[in-house]
N, C-alpha and C positions, 0 to 999 in steps of 0.2 A: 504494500500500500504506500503511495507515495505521499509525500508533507505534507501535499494539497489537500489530497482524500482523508488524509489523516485531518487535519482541522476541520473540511467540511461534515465529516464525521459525527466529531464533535460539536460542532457548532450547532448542528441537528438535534444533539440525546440533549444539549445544554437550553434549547429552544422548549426541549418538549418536556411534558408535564411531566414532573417524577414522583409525586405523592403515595401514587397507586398505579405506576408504571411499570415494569419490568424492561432495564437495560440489557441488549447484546450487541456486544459489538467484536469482531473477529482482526485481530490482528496479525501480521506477519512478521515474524522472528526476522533478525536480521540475515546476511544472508552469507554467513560461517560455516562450511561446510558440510553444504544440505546432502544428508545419509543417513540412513538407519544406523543407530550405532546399537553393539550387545551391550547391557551393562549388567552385572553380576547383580543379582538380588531385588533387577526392577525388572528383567525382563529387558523387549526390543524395546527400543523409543525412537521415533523420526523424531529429529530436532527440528527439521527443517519443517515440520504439519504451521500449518496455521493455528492459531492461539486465539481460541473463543470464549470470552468473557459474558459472564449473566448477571445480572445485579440489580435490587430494586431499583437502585438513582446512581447517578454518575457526574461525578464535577472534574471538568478542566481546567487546568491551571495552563498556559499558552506560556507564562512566562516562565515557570521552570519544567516547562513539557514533561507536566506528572498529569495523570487520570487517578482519581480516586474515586471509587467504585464501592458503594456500602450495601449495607443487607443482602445477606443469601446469597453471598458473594459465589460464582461457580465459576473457575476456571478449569477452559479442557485443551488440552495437546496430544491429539492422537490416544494412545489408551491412558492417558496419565490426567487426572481430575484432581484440583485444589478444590477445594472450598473451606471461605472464611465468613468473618464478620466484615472487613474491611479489609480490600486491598485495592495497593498501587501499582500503577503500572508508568515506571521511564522512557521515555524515547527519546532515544538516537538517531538521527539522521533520516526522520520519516521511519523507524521501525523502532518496535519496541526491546528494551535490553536489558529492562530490568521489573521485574513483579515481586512487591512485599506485602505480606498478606500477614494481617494483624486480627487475633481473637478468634479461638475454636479452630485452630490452623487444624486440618484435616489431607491428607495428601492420598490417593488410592493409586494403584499402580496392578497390572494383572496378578502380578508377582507377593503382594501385599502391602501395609495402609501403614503410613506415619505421621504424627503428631505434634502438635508443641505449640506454645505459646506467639511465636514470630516464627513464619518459613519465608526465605528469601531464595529465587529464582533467577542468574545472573544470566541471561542467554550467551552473553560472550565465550565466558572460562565453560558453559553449562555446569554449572554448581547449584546444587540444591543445600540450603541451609537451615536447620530446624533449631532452635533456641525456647529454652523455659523447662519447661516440663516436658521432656520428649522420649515418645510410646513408639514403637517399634512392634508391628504385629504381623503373625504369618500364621495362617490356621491355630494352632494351640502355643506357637511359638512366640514369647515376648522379651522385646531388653527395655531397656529405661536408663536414661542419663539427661543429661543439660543441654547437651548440641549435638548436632549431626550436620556431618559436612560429607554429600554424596558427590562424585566429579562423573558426571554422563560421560564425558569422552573417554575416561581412561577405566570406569567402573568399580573406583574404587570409595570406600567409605569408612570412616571414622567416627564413632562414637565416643566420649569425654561425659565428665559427671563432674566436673566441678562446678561449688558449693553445692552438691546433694548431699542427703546425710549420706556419711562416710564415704564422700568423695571419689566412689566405686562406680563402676557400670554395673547392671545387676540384669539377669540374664535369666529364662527360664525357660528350654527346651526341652519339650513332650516329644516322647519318642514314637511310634508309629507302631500299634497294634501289629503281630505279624499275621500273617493269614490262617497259620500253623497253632496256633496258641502261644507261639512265645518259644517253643521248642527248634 
């Protein structure tokens, strides 16, 4: 979407009535090496999908080219779905670069769901960042610590617990019934 499209965009959701409205609006990633990348623990992701946003109301800020985006906030990129209370979305050069998404941070992936109080979404480095209280869940399988920092391009991820009590990651994996009874 170009600069243009991107304000007349906006100029549109910020025209129309948002009381009892429901915003979408579909943006395009910028354009850093559009692939399917593997990434270990999310599954495939196209970086490159376009970036659709839902939200009850939507306000444009022109002068520091931020979108913030409140209630029931849903964003989707290919099989990977946020949803917040509030998030932002930066743009770069007519394309979006950056989405921070503040309260009930929720992130779904095919692979499974994580959480936290702030998730930040950088499209450049593709780093997904989780901050607060963050759940980590896979069918019966959970961790928990303070941040998470996943890197899409290279698939790798980092879990940290500082200031949680005892300053640990804490981890609980359920092993898998076997078909045999266990023998």
């Amino acid at each position: 979407m170009n600069r243009w499209a991107t304000i007349a965009a906006a100029c549109a959701l910020l025209a129309a009535p948002t009381a009892f409205a429901q915003t979408q609006t579909t943006l395009q990633p910028q354009a850093q090496q559009p692939q399917t990348q593997q990434v270990t623990g999310l599954g495939k992701h196209d970086t490159s999908a376009p970036i659709s946003v839902s939200a009850d109301t939507f306000l444009g800020d022109f002068n520091t080219k931020v979108g913030t985006y409140s209630g029931n906030v849903v964003v989707t990129q290919g099989t990977f779905k946020l949803r917040a209370d509030k998030v932002k979305v930066g743009v770069k050069d007519g394309q979006a670069d950056r989405i921070e998404a503040n309260g009930h941070v929720l992130f779904d992936s095919p692979s499974g769901r994580a959480s936290g109080d702030l998730g930040v979404y950088e499209l450049a480095p593709r780093t997904i960042t989780f901050t607060g209280n963050v759940v980590l869940a896979k069918e019966k399988n959970v961790m928990r610590g303070t941040k998470l920092v996943v890197n899409l391009g290279t698939g790798l991820a980092a879990l940290t617990a500082q200031g949680m009590q005892g300053g640990r990651v804490q981890s609980l994996f359920v092993p898998q019934k076997s078909k045999d009874g266990g023998k």
